[in-house]
C-alpha positions in Angstrom: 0.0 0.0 0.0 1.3 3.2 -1.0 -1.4 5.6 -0.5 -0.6 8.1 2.7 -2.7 7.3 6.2 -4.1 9.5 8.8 -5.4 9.6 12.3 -7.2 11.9 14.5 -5.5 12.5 18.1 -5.3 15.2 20.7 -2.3 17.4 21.3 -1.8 16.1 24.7 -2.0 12.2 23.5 0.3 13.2 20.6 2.2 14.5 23.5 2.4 11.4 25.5 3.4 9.4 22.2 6.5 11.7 21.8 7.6 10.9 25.2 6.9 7.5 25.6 8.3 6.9 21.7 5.0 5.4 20.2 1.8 5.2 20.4 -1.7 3.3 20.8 -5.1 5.0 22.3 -6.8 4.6 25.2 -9.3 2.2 23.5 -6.6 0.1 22.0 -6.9 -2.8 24.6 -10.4 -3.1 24.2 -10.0 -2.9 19.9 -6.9 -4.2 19.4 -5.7 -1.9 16.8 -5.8 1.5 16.0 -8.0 3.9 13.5 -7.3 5.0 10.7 -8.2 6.9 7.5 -7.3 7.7 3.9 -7.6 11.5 2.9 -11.0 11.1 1.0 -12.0 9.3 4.4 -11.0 11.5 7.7 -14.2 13.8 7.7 -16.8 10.7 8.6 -15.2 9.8 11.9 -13.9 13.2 12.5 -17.5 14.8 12.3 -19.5 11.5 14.0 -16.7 10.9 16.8 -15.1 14.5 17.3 -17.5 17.7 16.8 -16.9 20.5 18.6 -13.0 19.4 19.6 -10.9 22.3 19.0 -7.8 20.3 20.4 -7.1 18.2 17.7 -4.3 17.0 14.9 -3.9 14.8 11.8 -1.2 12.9 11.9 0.3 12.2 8.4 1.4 8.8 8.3 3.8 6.8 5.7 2.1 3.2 5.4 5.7 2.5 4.2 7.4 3.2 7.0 4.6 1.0 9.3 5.9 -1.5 11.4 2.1 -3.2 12.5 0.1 -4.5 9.8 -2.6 -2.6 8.7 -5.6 -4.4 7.6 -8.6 -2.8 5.8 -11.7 -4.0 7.0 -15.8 -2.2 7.7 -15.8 0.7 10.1 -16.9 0.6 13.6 -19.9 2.2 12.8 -21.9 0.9 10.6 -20.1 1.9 7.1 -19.8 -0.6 4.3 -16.3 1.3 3.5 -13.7 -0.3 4.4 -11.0 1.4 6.8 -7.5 0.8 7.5 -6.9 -0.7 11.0 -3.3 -0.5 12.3 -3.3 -4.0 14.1 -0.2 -2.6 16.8 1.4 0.2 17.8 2.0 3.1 16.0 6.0 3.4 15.3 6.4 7.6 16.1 9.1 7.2 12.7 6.1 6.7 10.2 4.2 9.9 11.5 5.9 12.8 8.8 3.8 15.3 9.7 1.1 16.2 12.0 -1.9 18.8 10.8 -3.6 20.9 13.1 -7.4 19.5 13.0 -9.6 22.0 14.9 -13.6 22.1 14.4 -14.8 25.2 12.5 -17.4 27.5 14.2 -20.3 25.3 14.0 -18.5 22.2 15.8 -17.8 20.6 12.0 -14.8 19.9 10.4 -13.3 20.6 7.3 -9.8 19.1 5.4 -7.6 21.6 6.6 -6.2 23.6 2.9 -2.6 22.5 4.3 -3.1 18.8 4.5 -0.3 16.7 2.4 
């Protein structure tokens, strides 16, 4: 897979992953892999799961450069699309750029014009 991968997280988890070196979310026991999107995907979880956060970032992953296996399989909510799930951790070295992701006025997000 070549195609670049992304995934919503707060500054102060992003935070935490710098410090501790990588990264998995608080639900990740309970999942047992983390979320992620394509670009023509990030708005459906980001407006369902996230309205109204003002805290947030896209970080810009190289699916190259992943050390887990990423697996594309239905979403958590009921879509027939099928999302990539990053069955691991998240190695910090595939993340090439993070995007700040903060709701627009009316709670709602948008692609933000710099996104890669």
């Amino acid at each position: 897979m070549q195609e670049t991968l992304f995934h919503i997280i707060g500054h102060s988890d992003w935070q935490r992953a710098q410090e501790r070196g990588s990264y998995t979310p608080a639900g990740f026991d309970a999942e047992g892999f983390i979320h992620l999107s394509l670009r023509g995907q990030i708005l459906r979880p980001a407006n369902l799961l996230y309205a109204g956060r003002d805290d947030l970032l896209l970080l810009v992953i190289d699916p190259r450069r992943v050390a887990a296996d990423v697996v594309f399989e239905p979403g958590s909510h009921g879509e027939t699309e099928h999302f990539p799930h990053l069955y691991g951790e998240l190695n910090l070295d595939a993340v090439t750029s993070t995007v700040d992701f903060p709701c627009g006025e009316d709670g709602s997000f948008v692609l933000p014009a710099d996104l890669p």
